[in-house]
RODO-2510 file (C-alpha; in nm, 4 decimals, decimal comma):
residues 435
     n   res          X          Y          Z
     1     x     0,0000     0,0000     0,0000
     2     x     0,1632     0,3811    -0,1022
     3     x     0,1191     0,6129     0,1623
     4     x    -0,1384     0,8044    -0,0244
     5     x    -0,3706     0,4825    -0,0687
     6     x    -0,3106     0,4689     0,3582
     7     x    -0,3930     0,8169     0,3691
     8     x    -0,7638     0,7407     0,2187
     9     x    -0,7746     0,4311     0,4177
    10     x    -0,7121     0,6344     0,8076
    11     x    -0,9229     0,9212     0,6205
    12     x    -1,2197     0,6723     0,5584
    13     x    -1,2073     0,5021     0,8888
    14     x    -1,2560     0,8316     1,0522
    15     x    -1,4537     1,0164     0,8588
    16     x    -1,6959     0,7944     0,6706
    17     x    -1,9351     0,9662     0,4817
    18     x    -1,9101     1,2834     0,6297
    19     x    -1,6099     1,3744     0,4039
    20     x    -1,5735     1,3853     0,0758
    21     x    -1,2358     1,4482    -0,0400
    22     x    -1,0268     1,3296    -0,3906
    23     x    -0,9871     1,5244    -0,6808
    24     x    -1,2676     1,6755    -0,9122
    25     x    -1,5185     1,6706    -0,6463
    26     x    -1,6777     2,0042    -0,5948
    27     x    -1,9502     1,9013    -0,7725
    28     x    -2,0971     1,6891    -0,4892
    29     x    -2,1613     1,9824    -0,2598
    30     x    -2,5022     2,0299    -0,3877
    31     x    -2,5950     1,6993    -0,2580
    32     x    -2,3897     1,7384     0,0654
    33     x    -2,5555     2,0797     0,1590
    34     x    -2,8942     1,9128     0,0855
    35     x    -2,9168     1,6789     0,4082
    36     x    -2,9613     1,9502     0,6107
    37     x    -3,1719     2,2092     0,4328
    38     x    -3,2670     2,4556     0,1266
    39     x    -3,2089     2,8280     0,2519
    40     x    -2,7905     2,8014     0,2514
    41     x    -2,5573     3,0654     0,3337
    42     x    -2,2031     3,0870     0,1564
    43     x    -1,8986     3,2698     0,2865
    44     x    -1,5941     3,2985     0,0798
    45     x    -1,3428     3,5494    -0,0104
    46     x    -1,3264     3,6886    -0,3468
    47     x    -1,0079     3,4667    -0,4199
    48     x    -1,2262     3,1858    -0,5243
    49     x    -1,4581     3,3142    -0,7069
    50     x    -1,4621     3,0699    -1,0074
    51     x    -1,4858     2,7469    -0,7397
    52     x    -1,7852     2,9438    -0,5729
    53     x    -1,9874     2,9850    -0,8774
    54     x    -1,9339     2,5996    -0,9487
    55     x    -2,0430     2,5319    -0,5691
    56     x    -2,3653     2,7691    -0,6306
    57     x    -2,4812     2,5815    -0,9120
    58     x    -2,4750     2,2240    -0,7051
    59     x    -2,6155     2,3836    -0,4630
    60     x    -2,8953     2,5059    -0,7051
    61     x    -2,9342     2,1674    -0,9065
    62     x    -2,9734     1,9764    -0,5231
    63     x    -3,2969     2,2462    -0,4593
    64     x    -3,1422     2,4810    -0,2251
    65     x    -3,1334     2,8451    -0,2497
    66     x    -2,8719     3,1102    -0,1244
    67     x    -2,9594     3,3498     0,1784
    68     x    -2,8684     3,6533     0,0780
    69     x    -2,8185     3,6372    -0,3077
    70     x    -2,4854     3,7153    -0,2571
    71     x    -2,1745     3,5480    -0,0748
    72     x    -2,0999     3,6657     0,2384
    73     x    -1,7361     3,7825     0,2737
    74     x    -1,5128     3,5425     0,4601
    75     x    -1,2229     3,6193     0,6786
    76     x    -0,9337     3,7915     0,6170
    77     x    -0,5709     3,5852     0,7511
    78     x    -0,5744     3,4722     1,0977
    79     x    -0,9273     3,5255     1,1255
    80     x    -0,9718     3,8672     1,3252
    81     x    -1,2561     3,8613     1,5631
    82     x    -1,4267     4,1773     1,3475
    83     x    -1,5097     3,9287     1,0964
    84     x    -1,6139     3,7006     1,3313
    85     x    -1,8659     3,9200     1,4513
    86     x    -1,9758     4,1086     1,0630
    87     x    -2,0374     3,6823     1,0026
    88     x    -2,2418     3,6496     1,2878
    89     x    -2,4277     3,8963     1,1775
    90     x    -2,5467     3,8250     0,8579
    91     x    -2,6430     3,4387     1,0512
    92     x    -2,8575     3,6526     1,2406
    93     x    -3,0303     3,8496     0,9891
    94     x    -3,0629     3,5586     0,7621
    95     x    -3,1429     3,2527     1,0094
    96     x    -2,9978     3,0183     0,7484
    97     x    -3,0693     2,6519     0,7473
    98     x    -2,6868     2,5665     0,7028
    99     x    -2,3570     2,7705     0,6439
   100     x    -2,1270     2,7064     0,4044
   101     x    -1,7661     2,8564     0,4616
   102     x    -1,5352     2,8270     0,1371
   103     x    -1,2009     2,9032     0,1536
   104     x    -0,8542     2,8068     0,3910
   105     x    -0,8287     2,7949     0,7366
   106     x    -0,9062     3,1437     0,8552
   107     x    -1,2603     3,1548     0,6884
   108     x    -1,3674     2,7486     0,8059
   109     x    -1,2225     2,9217     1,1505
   110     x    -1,4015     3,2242     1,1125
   111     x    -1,7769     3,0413     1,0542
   112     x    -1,6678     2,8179     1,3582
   113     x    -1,7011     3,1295     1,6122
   114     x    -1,9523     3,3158     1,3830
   115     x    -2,2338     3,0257     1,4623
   116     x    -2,1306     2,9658     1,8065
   117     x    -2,1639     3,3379     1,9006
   118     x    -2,4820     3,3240     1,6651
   119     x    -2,6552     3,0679     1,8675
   120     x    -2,5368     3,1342     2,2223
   121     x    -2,3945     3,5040     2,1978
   122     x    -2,7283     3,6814     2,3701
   123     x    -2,8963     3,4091     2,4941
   124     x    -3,0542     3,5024     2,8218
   125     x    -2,8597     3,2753     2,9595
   126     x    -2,5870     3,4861     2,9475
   127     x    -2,7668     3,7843     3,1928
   128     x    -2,7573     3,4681     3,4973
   129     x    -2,5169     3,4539     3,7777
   130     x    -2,3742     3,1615     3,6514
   131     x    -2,3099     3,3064     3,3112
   132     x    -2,0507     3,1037     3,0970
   133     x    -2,0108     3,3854     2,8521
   134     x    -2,0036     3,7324     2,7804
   135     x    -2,2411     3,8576     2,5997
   136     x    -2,2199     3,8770     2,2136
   137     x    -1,8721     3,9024     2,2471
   138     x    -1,5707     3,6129     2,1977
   139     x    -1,3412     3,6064     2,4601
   140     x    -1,5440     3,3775     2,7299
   141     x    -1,5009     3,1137     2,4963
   142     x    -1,1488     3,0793     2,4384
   143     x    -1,0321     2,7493     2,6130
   144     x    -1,1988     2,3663     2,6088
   145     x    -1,5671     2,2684     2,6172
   146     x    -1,6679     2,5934     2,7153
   147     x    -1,8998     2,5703     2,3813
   148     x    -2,0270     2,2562     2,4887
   149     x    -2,1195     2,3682     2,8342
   150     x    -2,3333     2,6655     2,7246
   151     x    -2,5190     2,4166     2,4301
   152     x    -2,5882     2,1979     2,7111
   153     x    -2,7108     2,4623     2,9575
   154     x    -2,9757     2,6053     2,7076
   155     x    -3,0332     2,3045     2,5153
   156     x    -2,9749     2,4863     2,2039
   157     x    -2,8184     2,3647     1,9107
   158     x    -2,5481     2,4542     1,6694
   159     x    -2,6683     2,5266     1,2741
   160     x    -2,5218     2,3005     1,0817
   161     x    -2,2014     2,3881     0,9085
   162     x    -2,0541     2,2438     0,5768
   163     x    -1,6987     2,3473     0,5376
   164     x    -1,5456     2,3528     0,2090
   165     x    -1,1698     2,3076     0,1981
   166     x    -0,9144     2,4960    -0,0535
   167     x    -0,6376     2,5223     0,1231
   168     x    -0,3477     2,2382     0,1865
   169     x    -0,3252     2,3523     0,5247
   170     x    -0,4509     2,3535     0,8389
   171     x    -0,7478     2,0670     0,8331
   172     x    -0,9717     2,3523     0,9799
   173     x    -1,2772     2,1918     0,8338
   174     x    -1,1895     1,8571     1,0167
   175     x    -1,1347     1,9875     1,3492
   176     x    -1,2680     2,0822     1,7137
   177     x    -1,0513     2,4488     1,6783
   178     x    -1,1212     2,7840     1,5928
   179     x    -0,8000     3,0010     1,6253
   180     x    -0,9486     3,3687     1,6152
   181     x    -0,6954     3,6903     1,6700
   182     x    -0,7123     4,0107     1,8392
   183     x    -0,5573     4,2524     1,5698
   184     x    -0,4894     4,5271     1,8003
   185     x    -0,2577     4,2865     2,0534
   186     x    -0,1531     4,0921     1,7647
   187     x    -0,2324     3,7644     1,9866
   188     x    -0,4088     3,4730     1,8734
   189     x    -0,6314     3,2807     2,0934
   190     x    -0,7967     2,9562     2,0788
   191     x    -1,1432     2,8248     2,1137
   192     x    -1,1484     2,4275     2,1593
   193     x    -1,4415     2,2024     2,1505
   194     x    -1,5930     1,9498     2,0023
   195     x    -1,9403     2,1306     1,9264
   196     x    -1,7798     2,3227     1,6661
   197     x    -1,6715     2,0296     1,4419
   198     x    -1,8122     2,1004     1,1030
   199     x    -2,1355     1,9023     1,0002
   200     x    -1,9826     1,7994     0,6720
   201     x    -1,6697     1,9109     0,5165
   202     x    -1,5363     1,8811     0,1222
   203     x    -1,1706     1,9103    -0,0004
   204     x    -1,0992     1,9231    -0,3996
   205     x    -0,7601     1,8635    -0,3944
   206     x    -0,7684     2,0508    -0,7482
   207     x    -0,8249     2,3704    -0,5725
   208     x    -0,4906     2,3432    -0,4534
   209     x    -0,3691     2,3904    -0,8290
   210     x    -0,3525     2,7191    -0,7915
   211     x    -0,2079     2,7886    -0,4225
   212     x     0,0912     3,0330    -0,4336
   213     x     0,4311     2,9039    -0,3726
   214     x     0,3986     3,0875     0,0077
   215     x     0,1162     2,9089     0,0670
   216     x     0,1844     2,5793    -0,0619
   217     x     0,4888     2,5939     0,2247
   218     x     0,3256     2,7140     0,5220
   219     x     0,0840     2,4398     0,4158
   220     x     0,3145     2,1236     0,4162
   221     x     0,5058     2,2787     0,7393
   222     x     0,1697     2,2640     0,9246
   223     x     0,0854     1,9605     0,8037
   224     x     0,3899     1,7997     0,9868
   225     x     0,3273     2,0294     1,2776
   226     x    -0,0123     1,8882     1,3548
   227     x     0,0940     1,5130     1,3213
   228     x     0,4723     1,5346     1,4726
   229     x     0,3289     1,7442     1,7915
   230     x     0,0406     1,5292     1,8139
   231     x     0,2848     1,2202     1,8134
   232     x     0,5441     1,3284     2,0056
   233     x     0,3193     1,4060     2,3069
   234     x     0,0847     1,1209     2,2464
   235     x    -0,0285     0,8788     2,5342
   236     x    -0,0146     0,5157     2,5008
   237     x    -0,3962     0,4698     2,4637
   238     x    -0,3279     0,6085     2,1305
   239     x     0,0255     0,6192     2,0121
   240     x     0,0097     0,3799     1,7107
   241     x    -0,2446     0,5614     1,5599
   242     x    -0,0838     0,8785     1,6292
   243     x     0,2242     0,7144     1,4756
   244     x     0,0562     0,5799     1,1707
   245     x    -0,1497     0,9360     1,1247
   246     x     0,2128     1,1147     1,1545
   247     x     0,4446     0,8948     0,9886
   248     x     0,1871     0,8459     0,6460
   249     x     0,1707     1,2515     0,6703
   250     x     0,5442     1,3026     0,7353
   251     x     0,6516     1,0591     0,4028
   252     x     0,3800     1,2306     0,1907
   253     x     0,4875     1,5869     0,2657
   254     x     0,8711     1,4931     0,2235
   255     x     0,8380     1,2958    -0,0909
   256     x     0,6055     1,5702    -0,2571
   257     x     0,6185     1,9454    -0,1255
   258     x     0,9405     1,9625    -0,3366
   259     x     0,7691     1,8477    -0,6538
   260     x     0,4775     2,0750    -0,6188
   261     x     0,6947     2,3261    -0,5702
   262     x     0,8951     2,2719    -0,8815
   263     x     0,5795     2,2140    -1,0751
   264     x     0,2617     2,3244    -0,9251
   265     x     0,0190     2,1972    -1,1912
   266     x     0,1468     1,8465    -1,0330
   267     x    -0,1979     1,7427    -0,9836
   268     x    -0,1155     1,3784    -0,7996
   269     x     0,1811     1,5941    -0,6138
   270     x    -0,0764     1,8659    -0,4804
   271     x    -0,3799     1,5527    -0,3620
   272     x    -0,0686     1,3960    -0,1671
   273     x    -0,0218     1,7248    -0,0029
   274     x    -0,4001     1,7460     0,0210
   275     x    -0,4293     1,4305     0,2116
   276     x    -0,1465     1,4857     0,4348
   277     x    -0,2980     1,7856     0,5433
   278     x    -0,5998     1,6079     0,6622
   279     x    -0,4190     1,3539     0,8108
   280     x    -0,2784     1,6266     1,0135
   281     x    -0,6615     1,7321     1,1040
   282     x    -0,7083     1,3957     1,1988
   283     x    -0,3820     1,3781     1,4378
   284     x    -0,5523     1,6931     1,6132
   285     x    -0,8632     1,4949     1,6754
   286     x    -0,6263     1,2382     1,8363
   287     x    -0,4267     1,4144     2,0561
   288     x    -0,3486     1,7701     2,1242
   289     x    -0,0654     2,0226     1,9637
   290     x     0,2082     2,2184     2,1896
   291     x     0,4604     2,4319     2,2016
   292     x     0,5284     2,4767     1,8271
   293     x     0,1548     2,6047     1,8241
   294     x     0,1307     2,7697     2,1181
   295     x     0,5036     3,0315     1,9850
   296     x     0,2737     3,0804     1,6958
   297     x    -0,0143     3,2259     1,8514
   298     x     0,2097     3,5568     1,9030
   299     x     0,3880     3,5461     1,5605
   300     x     0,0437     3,6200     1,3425
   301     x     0,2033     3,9451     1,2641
   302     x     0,5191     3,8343     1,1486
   303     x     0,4707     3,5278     0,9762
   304     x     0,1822     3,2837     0,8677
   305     x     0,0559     3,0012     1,1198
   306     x     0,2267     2,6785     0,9489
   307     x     0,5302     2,8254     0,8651
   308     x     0,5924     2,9587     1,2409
   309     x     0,5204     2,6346     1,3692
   310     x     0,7623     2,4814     1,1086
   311     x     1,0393     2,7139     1,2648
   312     x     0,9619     2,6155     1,5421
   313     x     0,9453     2,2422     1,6191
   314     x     1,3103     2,1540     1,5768
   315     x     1,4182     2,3675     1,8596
   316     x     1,1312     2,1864     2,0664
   317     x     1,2023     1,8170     1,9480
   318     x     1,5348     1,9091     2,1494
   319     x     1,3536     2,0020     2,4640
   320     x     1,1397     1,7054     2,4578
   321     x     1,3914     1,4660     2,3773
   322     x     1,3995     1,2928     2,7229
   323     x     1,0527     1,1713     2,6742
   324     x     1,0710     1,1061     2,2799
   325     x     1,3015     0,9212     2,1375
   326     x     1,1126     0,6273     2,0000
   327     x     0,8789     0,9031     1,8245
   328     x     1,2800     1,0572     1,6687
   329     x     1,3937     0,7701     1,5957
   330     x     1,0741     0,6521     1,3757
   331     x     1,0845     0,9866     1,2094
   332     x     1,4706     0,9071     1,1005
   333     x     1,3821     0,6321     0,9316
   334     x     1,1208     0,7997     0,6817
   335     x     1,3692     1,1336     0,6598
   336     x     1,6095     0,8687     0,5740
   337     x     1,4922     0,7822     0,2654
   338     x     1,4951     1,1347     0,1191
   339     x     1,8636     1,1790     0,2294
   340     x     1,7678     1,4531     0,5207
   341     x     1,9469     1,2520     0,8307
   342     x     2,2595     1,2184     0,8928
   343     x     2,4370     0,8543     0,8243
   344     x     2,4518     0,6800     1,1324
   345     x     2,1514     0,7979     1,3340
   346     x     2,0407     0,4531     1,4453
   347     x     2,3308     0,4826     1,6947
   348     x     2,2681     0,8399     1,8346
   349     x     2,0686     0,8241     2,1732
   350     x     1,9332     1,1114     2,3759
   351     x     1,9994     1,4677     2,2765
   352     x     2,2279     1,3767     2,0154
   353     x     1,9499     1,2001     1,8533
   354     x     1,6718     1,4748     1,8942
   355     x     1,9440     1,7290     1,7284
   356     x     2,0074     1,5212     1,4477
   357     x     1,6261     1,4912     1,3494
   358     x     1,5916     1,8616     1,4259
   359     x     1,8940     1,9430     1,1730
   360     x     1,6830     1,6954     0,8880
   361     x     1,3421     1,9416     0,9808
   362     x     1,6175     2,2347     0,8819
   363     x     1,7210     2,0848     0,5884
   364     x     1,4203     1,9869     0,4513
   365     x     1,2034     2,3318     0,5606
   366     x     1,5504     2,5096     0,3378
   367     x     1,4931     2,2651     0,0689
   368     x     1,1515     2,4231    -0,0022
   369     x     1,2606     2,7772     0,0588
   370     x     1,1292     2,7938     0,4168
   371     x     1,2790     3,0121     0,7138
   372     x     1,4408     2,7454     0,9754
   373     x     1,5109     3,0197     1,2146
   374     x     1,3276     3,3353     1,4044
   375     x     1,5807     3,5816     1,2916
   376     x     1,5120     3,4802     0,9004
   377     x     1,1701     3,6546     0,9557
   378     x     1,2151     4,0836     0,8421
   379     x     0,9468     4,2164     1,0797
   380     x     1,0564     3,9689     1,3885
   381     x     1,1826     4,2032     1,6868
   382     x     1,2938     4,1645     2,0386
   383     x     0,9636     4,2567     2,1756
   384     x     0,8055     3,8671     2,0302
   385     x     1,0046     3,6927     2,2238
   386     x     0,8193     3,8431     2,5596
   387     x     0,5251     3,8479     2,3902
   388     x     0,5480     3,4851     2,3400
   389     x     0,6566     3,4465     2,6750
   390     x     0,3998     3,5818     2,8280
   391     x     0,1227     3,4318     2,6240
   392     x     0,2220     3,0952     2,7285
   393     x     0,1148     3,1725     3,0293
   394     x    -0,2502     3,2961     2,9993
   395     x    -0,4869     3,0135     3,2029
   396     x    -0,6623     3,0387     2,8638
   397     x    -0,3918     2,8358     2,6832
   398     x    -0,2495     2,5934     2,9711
   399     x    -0,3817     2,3278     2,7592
   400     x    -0,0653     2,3816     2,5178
   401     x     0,1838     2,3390     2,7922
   402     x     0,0327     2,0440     2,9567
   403     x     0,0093     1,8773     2,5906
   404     x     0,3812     1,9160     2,5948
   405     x     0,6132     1,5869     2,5852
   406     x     0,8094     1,7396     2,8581
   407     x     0,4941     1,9435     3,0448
   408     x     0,5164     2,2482     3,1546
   409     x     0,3350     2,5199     3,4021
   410     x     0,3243     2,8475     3,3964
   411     x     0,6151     2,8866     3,6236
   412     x     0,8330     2,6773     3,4020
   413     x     0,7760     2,9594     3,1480
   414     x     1,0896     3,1326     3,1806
   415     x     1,3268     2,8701     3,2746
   416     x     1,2633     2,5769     3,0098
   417     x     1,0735     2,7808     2,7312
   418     x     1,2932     3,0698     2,7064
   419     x     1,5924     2,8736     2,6589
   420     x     1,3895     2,7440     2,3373
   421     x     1,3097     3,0182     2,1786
   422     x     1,6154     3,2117     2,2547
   423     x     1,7550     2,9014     2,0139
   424     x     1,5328     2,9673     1,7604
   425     x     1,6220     3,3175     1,7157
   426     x     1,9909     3,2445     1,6136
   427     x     1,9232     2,9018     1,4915
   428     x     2,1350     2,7574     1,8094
   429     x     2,0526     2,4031     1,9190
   430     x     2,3306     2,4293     2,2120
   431     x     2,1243     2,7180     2,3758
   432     x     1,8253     2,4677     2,4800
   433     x     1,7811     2,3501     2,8505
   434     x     1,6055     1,9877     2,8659
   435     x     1,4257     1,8968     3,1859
***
């Protein structure tokens, strides 16, 4: 079996019917939006246009209708809370039976918190002592379940939401996260919970054809972000599927981002990448992401989500090398076929293992034209490195520490994680501090 054909297989067995996904299947959205009603809303950015216009007529042909006329605007990068909010308000005016969001990660992220402030935001709920909001507005929702709990406590119910996949990238419309950012702070925050987990979701691989050559990276680098962090930290209820999940991903992004890049009408290239990419929304349904993730929440304004956690993860694989080195040496054998490690990594043990599998992430994140330090990004300054610092520990985002390998607490913060990304701004593995 090729790692692609096990990529359909894990895709299938979690999934089922729920996801379409291949190449050349747009078309089927009609009959996807159709299960759960006729008055549809679409949101989309203008970048896809041409793939909207195909999706409207499905959606026409299956009987349904779209509410208003015209698409709603989708998110802009990172998904700023305004246009979470200018969403939820067109949900409101137009009660729609379903949403469709079309586009990459931001958008799918976007709808996420649009119908979950759309639904819950002024329930009256919210006016009781025991309020587990605030209001119409975002912020009592960042962290896990909290989504859940409210549903549960009014007994309302989420619209349904169909998410439509163009981007390589982050497996929004797989997963249980919305990552929503505060433009004025420049800090991304997460809301995590299973009650936002798309309906239905669609992925033409094809759509990918046209991805830029910036996007196509950040892509594959968060593609092996969500499966390697997910691995590395996973518990042994389910580490062999976490290894399977991250292993298929890691060969298919390896073998392929390079030929994409050098030929992006690669059409069996780009579905590789496509499917890796979900793989990686499926590794996030497994287990949880960590530090890599968590640094990139205060990045957004410097560099794009995947490719900051791409930086990234070397300098943490060294950090958690203690409690990984089954998960490193695994990954050595599939980087070893590509001719990223180093000859004679079966025999290194410990660190020296961990910084030979970080130096293979290097090489391979240059090979594509990908930063592999802090300092390669132009607008990175002094000031990230407390802002990351201090995110890491906001109560709201614990959950990234405690996913960690090697946990940490908020008091760790300054001792163990500073070391790290102190590294990662020269590109110095000897600066790291393991536990």
């Amino acid at each position: 079996m090729t790692a692609l054909e096990k990529a359909y297989e894990l895709l299938k067995e979690w999934k089922g019917d729920d996801y379409i996904h291949g190449c050349g299947v747009l078309s089927e959205i009609g009959n996807l939006t159709a299960k759960y009603g006729k008055r549809i809303m679409l949101v989309s950015t203008k970048t896809y246009a041409s793939l909207t216009e195909e999706a409207i007529r499905s959606i026409r042909a299956a009987g349904g209708t779209l509410v208003p006329e015209a698409i709603v605007p989708g998110a802009r990068p990172n998904a700023p809370r305004e246009d979470v909010y200018r969403i939820e308000s067109y949900i409101l005016h137009y009660r729609p039976d379903a949403v469709v969001s079309f586009g990459g990660g931001s958008t799918i992220d976007a709808v996420k918190a649009a119908i979950m402030l759309a639904v819950l935001g002024d329930t009256p709920a919210q006016n009781e002592s025991e309020a587990y909001g605030t209001g119409a507005e975002i912020d009592g929702y960042f962290g896990t379940g909290l989504v859940s709990a409210a549903l549960e406590k009014t007994g309302l119910k989420m619209i349904p939401h169909i998410a439509v996949e163009t981007a390589a990238s982050s497996g929004a419309h797989l997963t249980k996260y919305s990552n929503i950012t505060d433009p004025v702070s420049g800090q991304k925050m997460l809301i995590v919970d299973p009650a936002i987990v798309p309906s239905a979701a669609l992925f033409d691989y094809d759509a990918t054809l046209s991805m830029p050559r910036s996007v196509t990276i950040d892509g594959a680098l968060d593609g092996i972000s969500h499966t390697l962090e997910v691995f590395w930290g996973a518990k042994p209820a389910y580490y062999e599927k976490a290894k399977e999940i991250a292993l298929t991903a890691l060969e298919l992004i390896v073998g392929n981002a390079k030929k994409v890049l050098d030929d992006p009408k690669d059409r069996k290239a780009r579905e590789a990448l496509g499917a890796a990419t979900d793989l990686g929304g499926y590794a996030i349904m497994v287990g949880g992401t960590s530090g890599a993730h968590l640094t990139s929440f205060s990045l957004v304004d410097v560099t794009a989500h995947g490719t900051a956690c791409g930086i990234m993860n070397p300098y943490y694989a060294v950090f958690y090398s203690p409690a990984i080195q089954d998960q490193l040496l695994a990954m050595g054998e599939v980087l070893a076929k590509y001719g990223l490690i180093e000859e004679g990594f079966e025999a290194l043990q410990g660190r020296a293992r961990a910084e030979a599998v970080s130096r293979a992430m290097m090489a391979f994140a240059a090979s594509i034209g990908a930063p592999t330090k802090l300092s390669d990004l132009p607008d990175f300054r002094e000031e990230h490195v407390a802002r990351i610092l201090s995110a890491a520990k906001k109560p709201e985002l614990k959950m990234k520490l405690q996913n960690m390998p090697v946990p940490m607490t908020a008091e760790d913060v300054d001792a163990y994680m500073a070391p790290v990304i102190r590294a990662a701004v020269g590109g110095d593995l000897s600066l790291i501090v393991t536990k």
